[in-house]
MOPAC internal coordinates of N, CA, C and O (Angstrom, degrees):
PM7 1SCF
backbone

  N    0.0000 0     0.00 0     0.00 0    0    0    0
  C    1.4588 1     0.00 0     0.00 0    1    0    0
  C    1.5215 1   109.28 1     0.00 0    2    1    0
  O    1.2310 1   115.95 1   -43.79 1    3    2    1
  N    1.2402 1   125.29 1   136.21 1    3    2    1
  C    1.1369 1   148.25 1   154.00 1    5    3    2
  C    1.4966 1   139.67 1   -60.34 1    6    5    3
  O    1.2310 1   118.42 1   -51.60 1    7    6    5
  N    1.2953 1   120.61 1   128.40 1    7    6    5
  C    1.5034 1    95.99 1  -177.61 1    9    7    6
  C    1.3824 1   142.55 1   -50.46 1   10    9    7
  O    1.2310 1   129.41 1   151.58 1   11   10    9
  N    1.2910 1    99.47 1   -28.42 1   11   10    9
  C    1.4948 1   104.57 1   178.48 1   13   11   10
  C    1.7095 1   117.41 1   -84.28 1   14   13   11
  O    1.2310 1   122.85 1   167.84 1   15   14   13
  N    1.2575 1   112.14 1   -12.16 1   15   14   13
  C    1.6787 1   125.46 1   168.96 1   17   15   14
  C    1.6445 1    92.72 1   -64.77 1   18   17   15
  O    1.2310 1   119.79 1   115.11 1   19   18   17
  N    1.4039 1   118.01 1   -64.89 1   19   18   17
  C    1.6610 1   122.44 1  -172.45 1   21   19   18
  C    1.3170 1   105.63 1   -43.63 1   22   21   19
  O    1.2310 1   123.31 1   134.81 1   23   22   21
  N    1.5289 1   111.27 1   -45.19 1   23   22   21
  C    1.8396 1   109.43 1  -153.47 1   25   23   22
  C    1.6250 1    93.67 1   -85.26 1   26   25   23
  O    1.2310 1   109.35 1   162.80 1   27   26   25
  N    1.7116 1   137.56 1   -17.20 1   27   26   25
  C    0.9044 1   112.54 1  -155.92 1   29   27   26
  C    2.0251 1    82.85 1  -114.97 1   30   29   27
  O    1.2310 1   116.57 1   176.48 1   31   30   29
  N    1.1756 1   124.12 1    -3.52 1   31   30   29
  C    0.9581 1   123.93 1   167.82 1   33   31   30
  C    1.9715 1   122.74 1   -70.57 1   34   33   31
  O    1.2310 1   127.30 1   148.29 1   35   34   33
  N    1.7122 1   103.56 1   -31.71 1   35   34   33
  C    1.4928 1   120.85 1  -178.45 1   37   35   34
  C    1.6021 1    85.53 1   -85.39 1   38   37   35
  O    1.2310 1   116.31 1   105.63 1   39   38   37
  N    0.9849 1   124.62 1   -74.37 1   39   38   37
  C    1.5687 1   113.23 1  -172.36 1   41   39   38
  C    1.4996 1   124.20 1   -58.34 1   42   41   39
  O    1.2310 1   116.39 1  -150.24 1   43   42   41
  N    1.1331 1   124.47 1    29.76 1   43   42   41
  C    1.2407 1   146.48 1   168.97 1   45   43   42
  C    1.6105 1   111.27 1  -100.72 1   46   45   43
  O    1.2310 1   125.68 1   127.85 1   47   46   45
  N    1.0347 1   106.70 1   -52.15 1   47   46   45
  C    1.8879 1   147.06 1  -154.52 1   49   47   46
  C    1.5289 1    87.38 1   -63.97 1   50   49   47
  O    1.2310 1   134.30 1   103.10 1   51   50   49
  N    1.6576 1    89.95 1   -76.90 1   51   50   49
  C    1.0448 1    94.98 1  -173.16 1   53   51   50
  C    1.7610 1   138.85 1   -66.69 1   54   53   51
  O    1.2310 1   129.64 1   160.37 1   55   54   53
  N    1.6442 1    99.01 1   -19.63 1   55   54   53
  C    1.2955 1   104.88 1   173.48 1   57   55   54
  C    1.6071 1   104.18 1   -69.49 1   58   57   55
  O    1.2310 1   116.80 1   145.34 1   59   58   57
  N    1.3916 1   123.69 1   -34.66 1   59   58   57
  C    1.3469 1   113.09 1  -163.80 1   61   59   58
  C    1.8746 1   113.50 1   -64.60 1   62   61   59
  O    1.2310 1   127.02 1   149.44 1   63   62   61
  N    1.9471 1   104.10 1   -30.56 1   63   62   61
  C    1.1871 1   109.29 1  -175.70 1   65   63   62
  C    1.9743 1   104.40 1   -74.24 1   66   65   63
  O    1.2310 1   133.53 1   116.93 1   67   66   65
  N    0.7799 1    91.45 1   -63.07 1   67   66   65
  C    1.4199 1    89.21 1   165.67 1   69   67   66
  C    1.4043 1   119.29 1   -31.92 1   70   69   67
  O    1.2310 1   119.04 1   110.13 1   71   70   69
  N    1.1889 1   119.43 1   -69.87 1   71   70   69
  C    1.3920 1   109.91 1   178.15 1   73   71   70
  C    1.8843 1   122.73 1   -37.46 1   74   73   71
  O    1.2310 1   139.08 1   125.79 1   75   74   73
  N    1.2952 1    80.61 1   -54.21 1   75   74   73
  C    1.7170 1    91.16 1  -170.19 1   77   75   74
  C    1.2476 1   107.52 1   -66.87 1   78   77   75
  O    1.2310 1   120.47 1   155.37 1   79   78   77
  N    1.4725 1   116.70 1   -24.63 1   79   78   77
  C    1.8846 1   109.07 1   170.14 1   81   79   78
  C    1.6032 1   101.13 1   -84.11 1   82   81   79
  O    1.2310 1   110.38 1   155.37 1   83   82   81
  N    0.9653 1   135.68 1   -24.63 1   83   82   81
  C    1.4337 1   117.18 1   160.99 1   85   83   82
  C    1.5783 1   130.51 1   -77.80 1   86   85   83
  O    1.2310 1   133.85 1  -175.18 1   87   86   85
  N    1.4861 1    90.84 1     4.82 1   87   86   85
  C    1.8691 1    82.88 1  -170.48 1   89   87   86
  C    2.0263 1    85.56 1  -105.97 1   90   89   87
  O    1.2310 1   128.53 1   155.63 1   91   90   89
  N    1.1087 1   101.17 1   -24.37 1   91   90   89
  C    1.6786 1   104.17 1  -177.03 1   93   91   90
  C    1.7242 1    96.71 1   -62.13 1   94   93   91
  O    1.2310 1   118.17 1   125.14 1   95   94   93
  N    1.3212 1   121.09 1   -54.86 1   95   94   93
  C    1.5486 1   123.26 1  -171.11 1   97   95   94
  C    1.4644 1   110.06 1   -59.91 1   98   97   95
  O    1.2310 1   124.89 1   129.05 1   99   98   97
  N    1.6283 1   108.22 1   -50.95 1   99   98   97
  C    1.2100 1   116.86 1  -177.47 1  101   99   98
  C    1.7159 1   106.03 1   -45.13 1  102  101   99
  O    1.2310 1   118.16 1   110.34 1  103  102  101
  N    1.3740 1   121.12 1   -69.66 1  103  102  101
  C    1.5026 1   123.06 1   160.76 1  105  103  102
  C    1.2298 1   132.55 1   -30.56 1  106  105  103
  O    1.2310 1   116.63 1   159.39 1  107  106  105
  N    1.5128 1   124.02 1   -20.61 1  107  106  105
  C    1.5151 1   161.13 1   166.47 1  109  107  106
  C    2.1063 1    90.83 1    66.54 1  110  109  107
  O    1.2310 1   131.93 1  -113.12 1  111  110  109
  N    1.7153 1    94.56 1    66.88 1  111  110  109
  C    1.1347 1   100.38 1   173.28 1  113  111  110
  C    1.5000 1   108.41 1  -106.42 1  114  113  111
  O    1.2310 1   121.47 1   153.63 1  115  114  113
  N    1.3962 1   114.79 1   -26.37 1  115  114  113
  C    1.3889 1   116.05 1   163.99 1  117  115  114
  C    1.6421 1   115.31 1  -115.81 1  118  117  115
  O    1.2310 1   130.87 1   -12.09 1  119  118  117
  N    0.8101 1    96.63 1   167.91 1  119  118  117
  C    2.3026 1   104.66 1  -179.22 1  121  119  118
  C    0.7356 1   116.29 1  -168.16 1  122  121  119
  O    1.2310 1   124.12 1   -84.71 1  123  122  121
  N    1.9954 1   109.71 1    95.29 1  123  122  121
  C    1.0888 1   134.63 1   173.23 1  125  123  122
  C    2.1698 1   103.77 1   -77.82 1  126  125  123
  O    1.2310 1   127.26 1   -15.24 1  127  126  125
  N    1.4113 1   103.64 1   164.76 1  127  126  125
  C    1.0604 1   117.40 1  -176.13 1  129  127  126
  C    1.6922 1   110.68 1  -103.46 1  130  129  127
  O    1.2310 1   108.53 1   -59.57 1  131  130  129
  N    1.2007 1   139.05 1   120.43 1  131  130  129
  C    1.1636 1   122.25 1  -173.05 1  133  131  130
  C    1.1704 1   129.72 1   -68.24 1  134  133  131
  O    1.2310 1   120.86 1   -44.83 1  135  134  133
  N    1.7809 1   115.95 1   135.17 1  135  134  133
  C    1.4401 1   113.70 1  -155.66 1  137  135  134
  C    1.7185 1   109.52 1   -91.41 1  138  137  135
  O    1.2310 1   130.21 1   128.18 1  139  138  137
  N    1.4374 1    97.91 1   -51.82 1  139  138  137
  C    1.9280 1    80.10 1  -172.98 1  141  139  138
  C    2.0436 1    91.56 1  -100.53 1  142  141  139
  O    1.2310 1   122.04 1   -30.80 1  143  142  141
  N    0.9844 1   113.69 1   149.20 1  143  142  141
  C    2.0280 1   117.95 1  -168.49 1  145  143  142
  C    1.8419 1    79.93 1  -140.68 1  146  145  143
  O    1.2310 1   128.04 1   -41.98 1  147  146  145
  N    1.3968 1   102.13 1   138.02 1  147  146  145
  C    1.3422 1   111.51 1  -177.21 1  149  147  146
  C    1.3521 1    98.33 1   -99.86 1  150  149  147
  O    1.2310 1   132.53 1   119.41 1  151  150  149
  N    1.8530 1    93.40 1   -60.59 1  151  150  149
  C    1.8478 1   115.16 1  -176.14 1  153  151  150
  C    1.9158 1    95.41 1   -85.23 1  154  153  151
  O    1.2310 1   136.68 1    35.60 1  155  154  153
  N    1.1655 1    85.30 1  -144.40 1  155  154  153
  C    1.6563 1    99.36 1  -177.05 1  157  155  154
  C    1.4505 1   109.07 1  -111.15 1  158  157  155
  O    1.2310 1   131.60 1   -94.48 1  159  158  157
  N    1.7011 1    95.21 1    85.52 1  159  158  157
  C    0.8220 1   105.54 1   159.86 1  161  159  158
  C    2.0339 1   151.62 1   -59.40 1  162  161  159
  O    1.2310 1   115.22 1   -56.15 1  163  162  161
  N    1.3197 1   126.67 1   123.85 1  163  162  161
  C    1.6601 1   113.50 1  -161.61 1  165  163  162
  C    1.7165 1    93.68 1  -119.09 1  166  165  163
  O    1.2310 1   121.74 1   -53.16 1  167  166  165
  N    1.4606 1   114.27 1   126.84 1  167  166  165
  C    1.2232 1   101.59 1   155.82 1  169  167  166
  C    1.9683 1   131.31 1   -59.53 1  170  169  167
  O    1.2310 1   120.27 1   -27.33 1  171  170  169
  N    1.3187 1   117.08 1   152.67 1  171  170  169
  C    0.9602 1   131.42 1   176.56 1  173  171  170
  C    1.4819 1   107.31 1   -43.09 1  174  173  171
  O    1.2310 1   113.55 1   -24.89 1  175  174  173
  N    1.4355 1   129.81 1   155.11 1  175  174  173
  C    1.2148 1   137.56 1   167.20 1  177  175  174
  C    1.7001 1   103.88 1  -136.79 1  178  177  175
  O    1.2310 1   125.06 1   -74.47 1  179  178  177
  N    1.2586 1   107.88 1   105.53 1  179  178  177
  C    1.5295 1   122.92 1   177.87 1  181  179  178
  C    1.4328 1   107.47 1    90.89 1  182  181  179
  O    1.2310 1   120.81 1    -2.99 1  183  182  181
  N    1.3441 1   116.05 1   177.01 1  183  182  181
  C    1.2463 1   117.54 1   153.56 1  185  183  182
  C    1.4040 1   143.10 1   -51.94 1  186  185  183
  O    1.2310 1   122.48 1   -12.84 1  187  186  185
  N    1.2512 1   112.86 1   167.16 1  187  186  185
  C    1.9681 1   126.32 1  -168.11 1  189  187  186
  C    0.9204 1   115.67 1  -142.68 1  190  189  187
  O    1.2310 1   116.62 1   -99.84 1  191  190  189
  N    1.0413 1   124.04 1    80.16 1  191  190  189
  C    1.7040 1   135.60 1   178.80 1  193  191  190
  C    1.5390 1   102.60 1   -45.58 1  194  193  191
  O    1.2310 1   114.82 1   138.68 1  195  194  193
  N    1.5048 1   127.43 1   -41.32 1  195  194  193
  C    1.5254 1   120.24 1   179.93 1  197  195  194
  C    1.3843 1    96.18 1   -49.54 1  198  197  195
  O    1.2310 1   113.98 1   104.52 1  199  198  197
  N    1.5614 1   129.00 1   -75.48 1  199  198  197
  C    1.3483 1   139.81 1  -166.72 1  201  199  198
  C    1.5116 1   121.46 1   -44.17 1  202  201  199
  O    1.2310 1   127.39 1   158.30 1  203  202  201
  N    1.9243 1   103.38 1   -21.70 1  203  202  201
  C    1.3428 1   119.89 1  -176.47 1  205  203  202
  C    1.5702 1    94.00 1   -78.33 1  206  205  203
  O    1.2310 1   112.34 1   105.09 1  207  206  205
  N    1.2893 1   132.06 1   -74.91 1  207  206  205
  C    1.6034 1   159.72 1   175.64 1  209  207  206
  C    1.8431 1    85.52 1   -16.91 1  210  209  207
  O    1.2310 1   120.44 1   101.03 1  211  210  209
  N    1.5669 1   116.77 1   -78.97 1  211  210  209
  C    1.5754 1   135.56 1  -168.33 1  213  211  210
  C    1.0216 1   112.57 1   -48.36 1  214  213  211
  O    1.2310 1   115.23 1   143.20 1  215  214  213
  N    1.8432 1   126.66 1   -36.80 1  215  214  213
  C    1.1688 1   128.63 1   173.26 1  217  215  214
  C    1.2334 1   113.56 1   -79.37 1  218  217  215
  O    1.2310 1   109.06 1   176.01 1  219  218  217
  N    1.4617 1   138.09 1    -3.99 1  219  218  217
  C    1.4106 1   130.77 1   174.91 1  221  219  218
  C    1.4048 1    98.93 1  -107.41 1  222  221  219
  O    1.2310 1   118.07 1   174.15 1  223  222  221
  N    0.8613 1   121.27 1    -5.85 1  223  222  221
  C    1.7227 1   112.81 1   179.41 1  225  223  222
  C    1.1133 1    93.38 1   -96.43 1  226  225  223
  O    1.2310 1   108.68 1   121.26 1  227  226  225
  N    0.9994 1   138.78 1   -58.74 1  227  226  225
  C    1.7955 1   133.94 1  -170.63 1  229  227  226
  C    1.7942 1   122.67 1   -68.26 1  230  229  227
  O    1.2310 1   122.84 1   170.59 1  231  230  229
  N    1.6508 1   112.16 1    -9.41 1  231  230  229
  C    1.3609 1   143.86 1  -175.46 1  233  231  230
  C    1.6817 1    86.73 1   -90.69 1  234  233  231
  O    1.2310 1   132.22 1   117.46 1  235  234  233
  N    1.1469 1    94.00 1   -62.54 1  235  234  233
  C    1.7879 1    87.08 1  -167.51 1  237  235  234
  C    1.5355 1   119.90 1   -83.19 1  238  237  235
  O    1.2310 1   115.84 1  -177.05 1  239  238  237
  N    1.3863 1   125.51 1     2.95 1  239  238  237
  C    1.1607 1   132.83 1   176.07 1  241  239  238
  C    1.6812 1   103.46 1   -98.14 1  242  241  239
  O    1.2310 1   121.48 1   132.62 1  243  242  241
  N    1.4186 1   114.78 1   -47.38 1  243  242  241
  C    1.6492 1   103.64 1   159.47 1  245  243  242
  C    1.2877 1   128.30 1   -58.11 1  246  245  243
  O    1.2310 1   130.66 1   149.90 1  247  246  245
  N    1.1626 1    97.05 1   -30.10 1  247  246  245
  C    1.9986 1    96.51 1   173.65 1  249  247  246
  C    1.5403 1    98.65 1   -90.30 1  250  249  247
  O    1.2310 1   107.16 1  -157.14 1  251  250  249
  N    1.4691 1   141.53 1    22.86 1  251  250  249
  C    1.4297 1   133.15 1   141.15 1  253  251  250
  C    1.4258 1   102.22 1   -76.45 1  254  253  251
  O    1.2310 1   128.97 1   112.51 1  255  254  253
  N    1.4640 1   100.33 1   -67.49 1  255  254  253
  C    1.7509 1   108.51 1  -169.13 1  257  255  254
  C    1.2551 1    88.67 1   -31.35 1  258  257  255
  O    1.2310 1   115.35 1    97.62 1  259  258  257
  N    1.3112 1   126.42 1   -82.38 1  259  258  257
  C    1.8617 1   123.41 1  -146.82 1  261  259  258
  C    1.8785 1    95.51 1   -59.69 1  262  261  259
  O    1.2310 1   114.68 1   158.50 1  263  262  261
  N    1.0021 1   127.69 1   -21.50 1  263  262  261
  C    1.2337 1   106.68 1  -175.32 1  265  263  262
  C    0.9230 1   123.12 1   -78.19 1  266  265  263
  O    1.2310 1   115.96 1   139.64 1  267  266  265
  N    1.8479 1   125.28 1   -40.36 1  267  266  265
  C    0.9931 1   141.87 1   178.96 1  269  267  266
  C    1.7539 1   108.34 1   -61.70 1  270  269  267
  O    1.2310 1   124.83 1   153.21 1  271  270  269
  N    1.5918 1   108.33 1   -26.79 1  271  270  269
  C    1.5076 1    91.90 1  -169.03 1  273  271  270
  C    1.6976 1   112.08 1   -85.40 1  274  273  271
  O    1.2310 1   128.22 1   173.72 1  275  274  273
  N    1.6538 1   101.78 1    -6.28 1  275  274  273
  C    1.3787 1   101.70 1  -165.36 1  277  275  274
  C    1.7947 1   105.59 1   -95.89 1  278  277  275
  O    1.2310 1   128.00 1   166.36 1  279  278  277
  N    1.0996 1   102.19 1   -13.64 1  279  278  277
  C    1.4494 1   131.22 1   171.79 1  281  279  278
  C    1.6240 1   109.34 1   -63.66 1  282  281  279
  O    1.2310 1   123.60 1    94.37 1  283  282  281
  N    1.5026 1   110.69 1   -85.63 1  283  282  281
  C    1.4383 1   102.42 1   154.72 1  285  283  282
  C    1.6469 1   134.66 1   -38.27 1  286  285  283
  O    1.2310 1   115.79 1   141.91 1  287  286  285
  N    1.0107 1   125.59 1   -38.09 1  287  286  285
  C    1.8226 1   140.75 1  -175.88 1  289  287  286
  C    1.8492 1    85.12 1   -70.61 1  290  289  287
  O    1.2310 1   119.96 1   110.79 1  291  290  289
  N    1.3135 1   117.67 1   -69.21 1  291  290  289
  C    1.6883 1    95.98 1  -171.56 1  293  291  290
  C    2.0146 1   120.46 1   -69.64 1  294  293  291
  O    1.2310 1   129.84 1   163.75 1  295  294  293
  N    1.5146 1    98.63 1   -16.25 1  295  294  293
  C    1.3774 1    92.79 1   170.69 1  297  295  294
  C    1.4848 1   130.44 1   -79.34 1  298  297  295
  O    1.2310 1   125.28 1   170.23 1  299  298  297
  N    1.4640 1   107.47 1    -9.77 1  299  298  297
  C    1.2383 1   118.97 1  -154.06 1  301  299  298
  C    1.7783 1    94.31 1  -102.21 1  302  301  299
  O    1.2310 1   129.18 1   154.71 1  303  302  301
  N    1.5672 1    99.91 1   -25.29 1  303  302  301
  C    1.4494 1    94.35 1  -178.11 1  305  303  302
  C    1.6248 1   131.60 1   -69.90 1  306  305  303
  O    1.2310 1   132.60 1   148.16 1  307  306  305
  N    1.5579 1    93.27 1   -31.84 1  307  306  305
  C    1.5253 1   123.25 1  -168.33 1  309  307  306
  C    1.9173 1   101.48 1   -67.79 1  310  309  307
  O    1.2310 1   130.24 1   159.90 1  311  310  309
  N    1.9112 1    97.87 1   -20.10 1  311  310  309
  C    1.5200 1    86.03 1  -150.49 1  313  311  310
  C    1.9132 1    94.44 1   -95.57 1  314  313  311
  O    1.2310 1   131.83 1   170.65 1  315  314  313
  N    1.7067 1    94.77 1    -9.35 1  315  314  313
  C    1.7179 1    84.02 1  -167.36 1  317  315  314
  C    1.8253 1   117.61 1   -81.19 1  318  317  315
  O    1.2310 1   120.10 1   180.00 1  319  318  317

């Protein structure tokens, strides 16, 4: 493996977890409390369709990355 297989494999990972904790909040299925608040910070009350929308775009763009890399990794093997 290559570095850029690793880096686009972790940024996959991580977009997918991310996503899915933002699409859970967005739904206001989970409610976290905010951790670092610069200004005055207020937690959310209900759902966020933005956060809902952000978490499926970023859910489904990590599950490209990982697809695409596992896609390439079996094509690349067959061909050497």
């Amino acid at each position: 493996m290559n570095v850029g297989k690793i880096a686009r494999m972790l940024v996959g990972a991580v977009l997918v977890a991310l996503g899915a904790l933002w699409v859970l909040q967005g739904a206001d299925l989970v409610r976290i409390k905010p951790v670092l608040c610069v200004a005055d910070c207020q937690p959310l009350v209900g759902g966020s369709p933005v956060w809902l929308a952000v978490g499926v775009v970023a859910f489904l763009a990590g599950l490209a990355l990982l697809t695409v890399h596992r896609r390439r990794g079996r094509l690349g093997r067959g061909q050497e």
